[in-house]
PDB file of N, CA, C, O and CB in Angstrom:
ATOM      1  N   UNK A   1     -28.341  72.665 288.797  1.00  0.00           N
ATOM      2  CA  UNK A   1     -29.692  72.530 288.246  1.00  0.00           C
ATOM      3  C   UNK A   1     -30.596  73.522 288.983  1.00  0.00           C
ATOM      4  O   UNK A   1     -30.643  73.493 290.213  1.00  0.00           O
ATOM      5  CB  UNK A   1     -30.232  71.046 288.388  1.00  0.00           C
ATOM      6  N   UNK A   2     -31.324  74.413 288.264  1.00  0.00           N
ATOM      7  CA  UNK A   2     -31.871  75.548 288.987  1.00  0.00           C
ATOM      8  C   UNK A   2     -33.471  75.046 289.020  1.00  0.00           C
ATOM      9  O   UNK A   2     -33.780  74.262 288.123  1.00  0.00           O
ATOM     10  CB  UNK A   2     -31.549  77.128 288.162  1.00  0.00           C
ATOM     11  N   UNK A   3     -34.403  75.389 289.873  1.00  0.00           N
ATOM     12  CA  UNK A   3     -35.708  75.427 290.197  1.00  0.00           C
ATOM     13  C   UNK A   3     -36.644  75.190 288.948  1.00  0.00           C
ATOM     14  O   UNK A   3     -37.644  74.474 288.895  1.00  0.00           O
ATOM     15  CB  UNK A   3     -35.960  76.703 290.857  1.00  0.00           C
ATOM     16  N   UNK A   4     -35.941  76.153 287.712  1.00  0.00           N
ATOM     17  CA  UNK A   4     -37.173  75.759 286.918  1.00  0.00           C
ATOM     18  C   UNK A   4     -36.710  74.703 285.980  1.00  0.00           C
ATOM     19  O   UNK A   4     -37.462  73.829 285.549  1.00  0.00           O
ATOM     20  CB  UNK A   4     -37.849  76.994 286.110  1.00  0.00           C
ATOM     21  N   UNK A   5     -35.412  74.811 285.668  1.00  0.00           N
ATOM     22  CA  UNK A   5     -35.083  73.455 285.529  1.00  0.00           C
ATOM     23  C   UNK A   5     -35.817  71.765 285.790  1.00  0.00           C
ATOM     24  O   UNK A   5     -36.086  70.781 285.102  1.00  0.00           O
ATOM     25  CB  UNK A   5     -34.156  73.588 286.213  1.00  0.00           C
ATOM     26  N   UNK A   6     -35.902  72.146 287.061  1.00  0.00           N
ATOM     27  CA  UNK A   6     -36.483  71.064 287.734  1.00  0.00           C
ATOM     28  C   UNK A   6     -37.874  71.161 287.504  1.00  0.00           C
ATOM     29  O   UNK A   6     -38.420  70.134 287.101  1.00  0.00           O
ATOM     30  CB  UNK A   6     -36.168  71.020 289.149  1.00  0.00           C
ATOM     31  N   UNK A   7     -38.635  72.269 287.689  1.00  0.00           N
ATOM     32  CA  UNK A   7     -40.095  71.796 287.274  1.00  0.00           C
ATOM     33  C   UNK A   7     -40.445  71.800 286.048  1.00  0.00           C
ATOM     34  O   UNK A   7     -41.627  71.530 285.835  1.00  0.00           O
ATOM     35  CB  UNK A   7     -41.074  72.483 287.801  1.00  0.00           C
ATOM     36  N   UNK A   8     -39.486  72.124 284.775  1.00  0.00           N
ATOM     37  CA  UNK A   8     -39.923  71.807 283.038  1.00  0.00           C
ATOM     38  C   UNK A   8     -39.482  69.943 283.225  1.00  0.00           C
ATOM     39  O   UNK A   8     -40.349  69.161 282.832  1.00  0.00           O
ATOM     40  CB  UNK A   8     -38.490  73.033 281.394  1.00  0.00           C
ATOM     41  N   UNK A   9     -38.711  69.589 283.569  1.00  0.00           N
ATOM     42  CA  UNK A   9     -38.549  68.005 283.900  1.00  0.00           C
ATOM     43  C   UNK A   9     -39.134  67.291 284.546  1.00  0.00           C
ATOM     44  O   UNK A   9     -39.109  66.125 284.152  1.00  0.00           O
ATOM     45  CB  UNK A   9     -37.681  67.665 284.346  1.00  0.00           C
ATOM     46  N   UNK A  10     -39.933  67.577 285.811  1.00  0.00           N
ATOM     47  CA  UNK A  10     -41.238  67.186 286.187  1.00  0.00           C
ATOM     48  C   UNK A  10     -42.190  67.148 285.631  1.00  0.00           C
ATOM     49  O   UNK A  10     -42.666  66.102 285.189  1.00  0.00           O
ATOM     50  CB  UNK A  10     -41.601  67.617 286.889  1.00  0.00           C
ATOM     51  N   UNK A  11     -42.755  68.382 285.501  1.00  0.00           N
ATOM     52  CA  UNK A  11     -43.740  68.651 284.282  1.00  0.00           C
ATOM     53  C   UNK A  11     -43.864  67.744 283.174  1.00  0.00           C
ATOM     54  O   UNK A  11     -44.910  67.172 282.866  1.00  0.00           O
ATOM     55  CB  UNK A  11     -43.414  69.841 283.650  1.00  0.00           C
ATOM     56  N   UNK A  12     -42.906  67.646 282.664  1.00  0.00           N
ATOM     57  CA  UNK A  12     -42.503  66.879 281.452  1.00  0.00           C
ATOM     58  C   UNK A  12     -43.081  65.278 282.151  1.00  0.00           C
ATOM     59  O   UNK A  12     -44.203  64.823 281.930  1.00  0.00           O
ATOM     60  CB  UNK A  12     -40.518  67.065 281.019  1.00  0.00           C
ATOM     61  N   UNK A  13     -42.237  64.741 282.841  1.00  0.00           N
ATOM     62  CA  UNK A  13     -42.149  63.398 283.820  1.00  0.00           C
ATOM     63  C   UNK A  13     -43.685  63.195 283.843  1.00  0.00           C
ATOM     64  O   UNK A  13     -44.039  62.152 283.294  1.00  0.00           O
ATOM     65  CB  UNK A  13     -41.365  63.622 285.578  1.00  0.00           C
ATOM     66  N   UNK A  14     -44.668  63.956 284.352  1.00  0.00           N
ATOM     67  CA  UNK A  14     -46.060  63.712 284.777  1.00  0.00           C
ATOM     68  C   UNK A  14     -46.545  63.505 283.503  1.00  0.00           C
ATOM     69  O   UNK A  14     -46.966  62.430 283.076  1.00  0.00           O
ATOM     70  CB  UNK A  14     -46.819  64.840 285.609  1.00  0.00           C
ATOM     71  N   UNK A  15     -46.470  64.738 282.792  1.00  0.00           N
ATOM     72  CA  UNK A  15     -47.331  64.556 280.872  1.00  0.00           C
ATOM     73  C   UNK A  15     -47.104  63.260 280.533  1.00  0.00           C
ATOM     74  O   UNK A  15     -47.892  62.692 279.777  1.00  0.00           O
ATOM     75  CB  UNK A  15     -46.528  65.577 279.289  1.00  0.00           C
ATOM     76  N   UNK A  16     -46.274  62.772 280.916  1.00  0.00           N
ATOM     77  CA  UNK A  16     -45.647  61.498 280.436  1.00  0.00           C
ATOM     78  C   UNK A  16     -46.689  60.323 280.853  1.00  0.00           C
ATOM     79  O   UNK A  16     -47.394  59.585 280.164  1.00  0.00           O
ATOM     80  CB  UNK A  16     -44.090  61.271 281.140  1.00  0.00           C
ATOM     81  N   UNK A  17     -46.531  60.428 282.066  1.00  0.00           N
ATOM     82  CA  UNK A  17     -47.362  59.818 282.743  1.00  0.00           C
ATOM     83  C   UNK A  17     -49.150  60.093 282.452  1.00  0.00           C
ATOM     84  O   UNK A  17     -49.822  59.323 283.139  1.00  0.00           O
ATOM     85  CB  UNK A  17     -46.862  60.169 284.054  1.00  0.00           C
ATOM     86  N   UNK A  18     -49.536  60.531 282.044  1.00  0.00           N
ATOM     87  CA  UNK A  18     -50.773  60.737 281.927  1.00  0.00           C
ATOM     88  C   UNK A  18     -50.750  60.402 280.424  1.00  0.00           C
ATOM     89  O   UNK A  18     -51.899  60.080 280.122  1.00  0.00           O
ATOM     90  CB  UNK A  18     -51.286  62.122 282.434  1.00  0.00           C
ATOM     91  N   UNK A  19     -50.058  60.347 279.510  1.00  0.00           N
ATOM     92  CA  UNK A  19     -50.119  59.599 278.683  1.00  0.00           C
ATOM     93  C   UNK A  19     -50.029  58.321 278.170  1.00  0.00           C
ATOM     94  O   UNK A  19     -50.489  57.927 277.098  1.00  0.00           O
ATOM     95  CB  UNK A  19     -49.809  59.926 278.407  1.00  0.00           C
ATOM     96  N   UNK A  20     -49.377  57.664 279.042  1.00  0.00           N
ATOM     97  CA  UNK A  20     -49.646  56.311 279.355  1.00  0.00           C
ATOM     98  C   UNK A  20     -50.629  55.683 280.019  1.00  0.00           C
ATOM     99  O   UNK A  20     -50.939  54.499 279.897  1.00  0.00           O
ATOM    100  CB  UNK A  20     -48.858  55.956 279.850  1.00  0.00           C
ATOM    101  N   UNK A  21     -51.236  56.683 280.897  1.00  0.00           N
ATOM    102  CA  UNK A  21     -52.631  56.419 281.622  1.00  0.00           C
ATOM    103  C   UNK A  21     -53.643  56.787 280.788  1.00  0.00           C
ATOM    104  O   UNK A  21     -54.704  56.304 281.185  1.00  0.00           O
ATOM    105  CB  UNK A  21     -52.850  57.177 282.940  1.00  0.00           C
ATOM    106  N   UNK A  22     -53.758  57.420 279.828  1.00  0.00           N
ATOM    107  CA  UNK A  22     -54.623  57.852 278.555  1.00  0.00           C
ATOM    108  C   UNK A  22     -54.516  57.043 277.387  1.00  0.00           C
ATOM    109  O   UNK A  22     -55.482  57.195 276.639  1.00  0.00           O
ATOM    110  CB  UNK A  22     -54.278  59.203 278.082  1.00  0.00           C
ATOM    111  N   UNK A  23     -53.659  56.233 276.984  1.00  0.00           N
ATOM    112  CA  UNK A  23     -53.334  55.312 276.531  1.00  0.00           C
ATOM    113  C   UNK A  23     -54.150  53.716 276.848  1.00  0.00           C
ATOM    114  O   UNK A  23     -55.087  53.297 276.168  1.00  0.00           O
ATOM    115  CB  UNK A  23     -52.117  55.496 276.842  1.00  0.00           C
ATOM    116  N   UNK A  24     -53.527  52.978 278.053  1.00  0.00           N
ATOM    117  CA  UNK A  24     -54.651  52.513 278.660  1.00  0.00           C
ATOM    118  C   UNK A  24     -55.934  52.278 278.675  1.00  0.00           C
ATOM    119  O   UNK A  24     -56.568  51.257 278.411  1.00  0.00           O
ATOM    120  CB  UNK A  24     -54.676  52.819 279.191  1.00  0.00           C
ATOM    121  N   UNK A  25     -56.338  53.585 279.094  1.00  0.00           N
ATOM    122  CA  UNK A  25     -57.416  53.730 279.074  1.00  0.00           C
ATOM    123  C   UNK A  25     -58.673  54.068 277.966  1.00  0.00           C
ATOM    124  O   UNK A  25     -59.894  54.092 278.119  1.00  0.00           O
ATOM    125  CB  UNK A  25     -57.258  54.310 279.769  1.00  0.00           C
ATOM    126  N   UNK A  26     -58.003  54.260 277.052  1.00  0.00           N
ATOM    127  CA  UNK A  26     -58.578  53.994 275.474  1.00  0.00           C
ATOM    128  C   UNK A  26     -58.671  55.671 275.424  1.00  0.00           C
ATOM    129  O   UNK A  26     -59.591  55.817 274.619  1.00  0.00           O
ATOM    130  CB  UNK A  26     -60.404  52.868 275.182  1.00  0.00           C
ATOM    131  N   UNK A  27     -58.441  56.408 275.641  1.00  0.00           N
ATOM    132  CA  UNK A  27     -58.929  57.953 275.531  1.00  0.00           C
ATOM    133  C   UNK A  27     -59.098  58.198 273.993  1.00  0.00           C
ATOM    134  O   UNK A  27     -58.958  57.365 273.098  1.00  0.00           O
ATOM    135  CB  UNK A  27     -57.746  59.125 276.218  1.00  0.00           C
ATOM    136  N   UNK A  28     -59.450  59.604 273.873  1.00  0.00           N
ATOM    137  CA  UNK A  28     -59.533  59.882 272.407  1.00  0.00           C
ATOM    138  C   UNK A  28     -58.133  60.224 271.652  1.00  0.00           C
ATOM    139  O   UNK A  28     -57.455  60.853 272.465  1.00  0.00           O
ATOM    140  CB  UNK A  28     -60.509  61.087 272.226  1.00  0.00           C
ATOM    141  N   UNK A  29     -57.568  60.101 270.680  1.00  0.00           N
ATOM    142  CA  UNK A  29     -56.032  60.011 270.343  1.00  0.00           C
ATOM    143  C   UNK A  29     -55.660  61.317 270.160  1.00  0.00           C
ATOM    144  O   UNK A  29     -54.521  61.639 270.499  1.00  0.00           O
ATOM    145  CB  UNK A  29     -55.627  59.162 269.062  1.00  0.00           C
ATOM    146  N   UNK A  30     -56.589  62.338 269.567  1.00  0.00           N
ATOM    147  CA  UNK A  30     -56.230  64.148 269.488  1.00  0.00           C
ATOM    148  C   UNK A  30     -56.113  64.244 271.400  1.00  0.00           C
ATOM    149  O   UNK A  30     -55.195  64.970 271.782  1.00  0.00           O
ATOM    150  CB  UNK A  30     -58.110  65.530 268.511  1.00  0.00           C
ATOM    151  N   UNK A  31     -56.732  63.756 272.220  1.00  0.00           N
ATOM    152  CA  UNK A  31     -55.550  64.278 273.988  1.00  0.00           C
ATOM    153  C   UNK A  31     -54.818  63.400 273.986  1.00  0.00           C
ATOM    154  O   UNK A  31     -53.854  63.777 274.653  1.00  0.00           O
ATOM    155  CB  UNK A  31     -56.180  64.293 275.821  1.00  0.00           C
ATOM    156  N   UNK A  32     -54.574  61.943 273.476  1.00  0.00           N
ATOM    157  CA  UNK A  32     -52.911  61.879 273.748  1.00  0.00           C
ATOM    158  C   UNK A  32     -52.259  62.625 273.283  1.00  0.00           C
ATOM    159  O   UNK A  32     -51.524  63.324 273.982  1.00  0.00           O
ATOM    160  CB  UNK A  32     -52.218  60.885 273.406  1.00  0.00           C
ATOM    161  N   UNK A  33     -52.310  62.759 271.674  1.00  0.00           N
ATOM    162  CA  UNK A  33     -51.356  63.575 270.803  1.00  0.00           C
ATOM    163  C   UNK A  33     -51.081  64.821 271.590  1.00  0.00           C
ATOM    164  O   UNK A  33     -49.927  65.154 271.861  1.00  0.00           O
ATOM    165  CB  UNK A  33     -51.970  63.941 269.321  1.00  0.00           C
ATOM    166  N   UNK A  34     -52.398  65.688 272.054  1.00  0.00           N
ATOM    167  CA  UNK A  34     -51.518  66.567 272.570  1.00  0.00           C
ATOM    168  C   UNK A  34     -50.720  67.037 273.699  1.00  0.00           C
ATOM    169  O   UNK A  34     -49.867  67.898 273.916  1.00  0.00           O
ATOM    170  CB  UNK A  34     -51.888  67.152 272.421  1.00  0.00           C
ATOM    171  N   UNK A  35     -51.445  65.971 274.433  1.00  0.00           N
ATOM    172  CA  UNK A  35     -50.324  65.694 276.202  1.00  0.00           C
ATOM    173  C   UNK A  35     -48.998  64.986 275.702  1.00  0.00           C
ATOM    174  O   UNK A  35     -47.873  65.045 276.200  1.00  0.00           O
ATOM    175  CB  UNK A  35     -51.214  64.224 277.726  1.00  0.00           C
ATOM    176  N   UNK A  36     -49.414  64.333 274.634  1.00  0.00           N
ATOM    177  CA  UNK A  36     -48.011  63.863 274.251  1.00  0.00           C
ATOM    178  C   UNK A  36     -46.817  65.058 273.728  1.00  0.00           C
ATOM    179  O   UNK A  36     -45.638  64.901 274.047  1.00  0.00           O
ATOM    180  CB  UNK A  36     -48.269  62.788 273.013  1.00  0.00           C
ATOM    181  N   UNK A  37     -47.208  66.110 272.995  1.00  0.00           N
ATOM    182  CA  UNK A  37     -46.528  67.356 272.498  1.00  0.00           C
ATOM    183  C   UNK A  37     -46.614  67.825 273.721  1.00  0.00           C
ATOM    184  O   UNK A  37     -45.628  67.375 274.305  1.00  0.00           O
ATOM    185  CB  UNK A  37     -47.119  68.269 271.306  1.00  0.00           C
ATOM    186  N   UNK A  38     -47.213  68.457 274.426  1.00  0.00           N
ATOM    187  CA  UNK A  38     -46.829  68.919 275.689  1.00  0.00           C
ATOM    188  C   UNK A  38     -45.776  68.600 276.601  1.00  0.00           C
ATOM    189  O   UNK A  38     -45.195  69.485 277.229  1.00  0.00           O
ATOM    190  CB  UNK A  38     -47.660  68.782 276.268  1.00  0.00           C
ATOM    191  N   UNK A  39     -45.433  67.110 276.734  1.00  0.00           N
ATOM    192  CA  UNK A  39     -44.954  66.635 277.805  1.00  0.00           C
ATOM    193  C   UNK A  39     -43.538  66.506 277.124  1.00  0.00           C
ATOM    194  O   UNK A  39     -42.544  66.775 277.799  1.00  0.00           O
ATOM    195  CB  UNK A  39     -45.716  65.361 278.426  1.00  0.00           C
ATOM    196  N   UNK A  40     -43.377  66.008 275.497  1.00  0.00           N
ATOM    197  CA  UNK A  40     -41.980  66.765 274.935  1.00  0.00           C
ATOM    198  C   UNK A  40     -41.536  67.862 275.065  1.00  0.00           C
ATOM    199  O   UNK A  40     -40.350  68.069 275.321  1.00  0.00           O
ATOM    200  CB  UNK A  40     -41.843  66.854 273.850  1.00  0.00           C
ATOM    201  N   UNK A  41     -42.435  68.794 274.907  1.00  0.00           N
ATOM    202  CA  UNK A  41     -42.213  69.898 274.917  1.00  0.00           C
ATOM    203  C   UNK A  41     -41.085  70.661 276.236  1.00  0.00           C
ATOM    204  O   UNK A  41     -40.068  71.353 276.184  1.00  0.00           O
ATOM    205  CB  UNK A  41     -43.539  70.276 274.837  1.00  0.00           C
ATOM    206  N   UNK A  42     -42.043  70.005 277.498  1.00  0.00           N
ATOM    207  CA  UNK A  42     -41.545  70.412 279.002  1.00  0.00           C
ATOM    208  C   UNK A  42     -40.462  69.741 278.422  1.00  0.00           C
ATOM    209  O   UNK A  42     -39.890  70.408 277.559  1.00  0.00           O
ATOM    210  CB  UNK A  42     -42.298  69.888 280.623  1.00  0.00           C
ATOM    211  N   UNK A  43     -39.935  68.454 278.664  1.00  0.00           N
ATOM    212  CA  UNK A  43     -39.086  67.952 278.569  1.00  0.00           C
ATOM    213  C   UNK A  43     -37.383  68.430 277.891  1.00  0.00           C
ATOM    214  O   UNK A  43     -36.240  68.493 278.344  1.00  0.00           O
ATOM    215  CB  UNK A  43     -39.749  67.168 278.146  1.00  0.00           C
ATOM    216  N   UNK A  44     -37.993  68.663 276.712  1.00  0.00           N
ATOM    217  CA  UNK A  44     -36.899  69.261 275.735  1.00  0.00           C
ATOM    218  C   UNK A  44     -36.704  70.892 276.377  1.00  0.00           C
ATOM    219  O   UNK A  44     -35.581  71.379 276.245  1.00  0.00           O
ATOM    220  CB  UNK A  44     -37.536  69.239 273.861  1.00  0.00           C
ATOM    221  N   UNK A  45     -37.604  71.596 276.954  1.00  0.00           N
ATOM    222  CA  UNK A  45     -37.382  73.220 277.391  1.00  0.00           C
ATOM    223  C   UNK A  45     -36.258  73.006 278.367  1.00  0.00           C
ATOM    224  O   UNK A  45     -35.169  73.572 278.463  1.00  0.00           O
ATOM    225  CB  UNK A  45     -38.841  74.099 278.203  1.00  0.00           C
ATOM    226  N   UNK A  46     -36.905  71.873 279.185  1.00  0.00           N
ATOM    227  CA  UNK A  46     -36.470  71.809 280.819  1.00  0.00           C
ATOM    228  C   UNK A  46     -34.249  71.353 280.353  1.00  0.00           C
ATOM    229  O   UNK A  46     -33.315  71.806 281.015  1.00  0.00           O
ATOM    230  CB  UNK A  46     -37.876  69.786 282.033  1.00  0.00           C
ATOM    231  N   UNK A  47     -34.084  70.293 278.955  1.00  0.00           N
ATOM    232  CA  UNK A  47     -32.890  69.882 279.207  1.00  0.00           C
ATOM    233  C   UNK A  47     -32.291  71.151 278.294  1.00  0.00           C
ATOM    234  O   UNK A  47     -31.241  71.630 278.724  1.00  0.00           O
ATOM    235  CB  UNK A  47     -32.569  68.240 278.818  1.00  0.00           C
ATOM    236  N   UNK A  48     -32.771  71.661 277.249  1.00  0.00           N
ATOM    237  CA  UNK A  48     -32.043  72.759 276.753  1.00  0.00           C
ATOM    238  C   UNK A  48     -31.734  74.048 277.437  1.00  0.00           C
ATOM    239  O   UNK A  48     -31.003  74.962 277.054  1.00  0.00           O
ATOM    240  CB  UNK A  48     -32.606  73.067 275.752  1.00  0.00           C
ATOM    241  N   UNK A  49     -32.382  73.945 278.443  1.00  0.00           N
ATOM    242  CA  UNK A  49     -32.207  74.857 279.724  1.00  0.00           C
ATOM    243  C   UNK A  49     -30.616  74.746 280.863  1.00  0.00           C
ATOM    244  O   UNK A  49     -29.912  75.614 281.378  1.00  0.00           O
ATOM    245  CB  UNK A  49     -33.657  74.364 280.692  1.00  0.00           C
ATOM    246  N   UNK A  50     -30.581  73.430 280.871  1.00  0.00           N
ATOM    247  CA  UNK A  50     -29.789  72.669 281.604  1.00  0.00           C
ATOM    248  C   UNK A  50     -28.111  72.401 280.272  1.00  0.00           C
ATOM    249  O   UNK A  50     -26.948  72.366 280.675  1.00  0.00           O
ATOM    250  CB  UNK A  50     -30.953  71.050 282.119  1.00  0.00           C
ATOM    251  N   UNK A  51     -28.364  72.316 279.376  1.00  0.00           N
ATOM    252  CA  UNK A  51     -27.420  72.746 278.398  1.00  0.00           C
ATOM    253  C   UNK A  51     -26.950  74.039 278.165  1.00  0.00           C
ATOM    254  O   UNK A  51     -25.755  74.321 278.083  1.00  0.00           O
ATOM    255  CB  UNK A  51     -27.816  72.430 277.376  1.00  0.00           C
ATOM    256  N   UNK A  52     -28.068  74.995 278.033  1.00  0.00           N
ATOM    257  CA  UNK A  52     -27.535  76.156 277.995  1.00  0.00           C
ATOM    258  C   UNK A  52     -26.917  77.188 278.782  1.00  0.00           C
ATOM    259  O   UNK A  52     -26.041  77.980 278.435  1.00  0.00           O
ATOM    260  CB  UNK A  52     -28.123  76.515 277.646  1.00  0.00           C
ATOM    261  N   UNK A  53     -27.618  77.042 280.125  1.00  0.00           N
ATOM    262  CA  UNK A  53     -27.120  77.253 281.298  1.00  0.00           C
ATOM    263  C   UNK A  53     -25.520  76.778 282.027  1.00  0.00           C
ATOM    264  O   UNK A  53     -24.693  77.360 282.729  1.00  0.00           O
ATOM    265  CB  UNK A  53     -28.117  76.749 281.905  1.00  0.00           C
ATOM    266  N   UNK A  54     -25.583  76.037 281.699  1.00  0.00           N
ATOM    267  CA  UNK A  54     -24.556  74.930 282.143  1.00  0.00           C
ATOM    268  C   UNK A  54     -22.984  74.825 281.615  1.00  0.00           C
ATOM    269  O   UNK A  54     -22.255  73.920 282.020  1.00  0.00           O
ATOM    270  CB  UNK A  54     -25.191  73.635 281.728  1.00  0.00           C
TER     271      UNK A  54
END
């Protein structure tokens, strides 16, 4: 698992997290939606990385 590997899966991990804390917290639903696409986003870069590499 290489370096950036690891920080598109972090990355991802936190978006995550701040969307559940935005959630919560009643935020407006266009910044979940898009921390929510964001934090897939890392997510899916970080494991197709780790597939392709691999």
């Amino acid at each position: 698992m290489t370096g950036l590997n690891t920080i598109l899966i972090v990355a991802g991990l936190f978006l995550l997290g701040g969307v559940y804390s935005f959630v919560k917290q009643e935020m407006p639903k266009s910044l979940i939606v898009l921390l929510s696409i964001g934090a897939a986003m890392c997510l899916v870069a970080g494991v197709m990385r780790l597939e392709v590499w691999n």
